[in-house]
Phi, psi and omega in degrees: 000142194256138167269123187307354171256301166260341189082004160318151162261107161242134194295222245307148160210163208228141195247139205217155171234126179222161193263107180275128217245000172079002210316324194296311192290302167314255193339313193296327198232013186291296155345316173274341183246018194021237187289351183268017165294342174281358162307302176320291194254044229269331211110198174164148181281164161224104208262158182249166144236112179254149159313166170319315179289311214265324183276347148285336184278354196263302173298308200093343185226168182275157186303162152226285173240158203271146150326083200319180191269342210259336196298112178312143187289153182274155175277158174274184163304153190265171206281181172250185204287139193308182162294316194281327165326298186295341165253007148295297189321282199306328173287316194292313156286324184283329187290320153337279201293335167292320183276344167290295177320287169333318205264341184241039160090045208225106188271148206232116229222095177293147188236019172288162179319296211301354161275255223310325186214097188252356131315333131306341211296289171332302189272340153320352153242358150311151164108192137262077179335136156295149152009279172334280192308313161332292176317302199281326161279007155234058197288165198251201201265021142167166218235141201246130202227122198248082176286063145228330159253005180079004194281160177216126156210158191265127191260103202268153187208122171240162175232141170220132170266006186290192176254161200314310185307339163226107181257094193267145191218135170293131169324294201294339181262349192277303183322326182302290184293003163277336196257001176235345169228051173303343192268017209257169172232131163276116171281046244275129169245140158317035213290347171269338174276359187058052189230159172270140132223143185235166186189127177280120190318325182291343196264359197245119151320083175269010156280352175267341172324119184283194205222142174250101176270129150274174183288330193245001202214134144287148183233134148249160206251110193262149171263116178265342178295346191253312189286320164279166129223191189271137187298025164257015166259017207246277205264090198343289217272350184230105176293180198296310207280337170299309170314300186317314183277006171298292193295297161316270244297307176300330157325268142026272160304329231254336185282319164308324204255005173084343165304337158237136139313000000 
């Protein structure tokens, strides 16, 4: 029997749930995804049937009983949306939310590390990180600047297909960008309704937020029709009629592409 873990040959295995944190699939694609790659790769349970050894190192204690022999190797958990799904979703709402920003006069800088300091990108994930570095990898995704009233404000842009009205986010990453980019605004782009919602992180209660436990994450569960709002209510330069001619115009292209009905 081959254990699924070293790849040994043993007559016993032993059956284990271990936690896959994914390390490898982050680093492989990290260059191309910068700072949203741990997004990606969030992790995952995984059950084995492993050898004695691999189930001490996993376990901590010695095994009891072994597997049958006859027993199908167990499946992992099943997946969420492929990789490439998930960096089409992502380019495609940040490529939105930059051209929205852009179409109503507002100039646009991406502001993750690996643009601002891409010399640093590489060694700035080793390690046990300071503050500092931490704060700059997880700046948020771009910084939107109106010189004629002089405003700035820094933009985190999330896409979701879920429907609006319950939107789930892992806690812990949304909890980052509140204790380290609190002045920051969240973009939500919407994909089945083709819609914006913004919202400034310091304006949101997030203790009445309810909280969702999965087996390996907390989720908080946002009403963005409510929590939110639509962005001329934000944001100077983006009027009712420019967003609205944003949104056909961007229909539109998304519509060539067979994406909006």
């Amino acid at each position: 029997m081959r254990c699924q873990h070293c790849g040994g040959e043993f007559e016993a295995l032993y059956a284990v749930k271990v936690w896959d944190d994914q390390e490898q699939e982050r680093y492989q694609y990290s260059m191309m995804l910068g700072q949203e790659y741990a997004a990606w790769f969030p992790g995952e349970y995984m059950h084995l049937n492993v050898c004695r050894d691999c189930y001490l190192t996993f376990a901590g204690t010695e095994p009891t009983s072994p597997v049958p022999e006859t027993q199908p190797a167990p499946p992992t958990l099943p997946a969420g949306p492929t990789f490439l799904q998930r960096t089409l979703q992502s380019a495609l709402a940040t490529s939105l939310v930059r051209a929205m920003f852009e179409h109503c006069g507002y100039e646009v800088k991406n502001s993750g590390y690996e643009y601002t300091t891409p010399e640093w990108r590489e060694p700035m994930k080793a390690g046990d990180p300071n503050l500092a570095v931490v704060r700059i990898r997880t700046s948020p995704d771009f910084r939107v600047y109106d010189r004629h009233l002089n405003s700035l404000y820094d933009v985190e842009v999330k896409s979701t297909s879920q429907a609006a009205q319950n939107w789930h986010y892992r806690q812990d990453r949304l909890d980052t960008l509140r204790s380290l980019h609190p002045e920051s605004i969240i973009v939500v782009y919407a994909q089945g309704t083709h819609k914006f919602y913004a919202q400034r992180v310091s304006a949101l209660d997030w203790a009445v937020i309810p909280v969702k436990v999965w087996p390996d994450h907390h989720s908080y569960a946002i009403n963005l029709t409510t929590l939110f709002v639509e962005p001329p209510s934000l944001f100077e330069r983006v009027s009712v009629e420019a967003y609205n001619e944003f949104l056909r115009l961007s229909r539109d292209v998304l519509r060539g592409f067979g994406l909006q009905s």
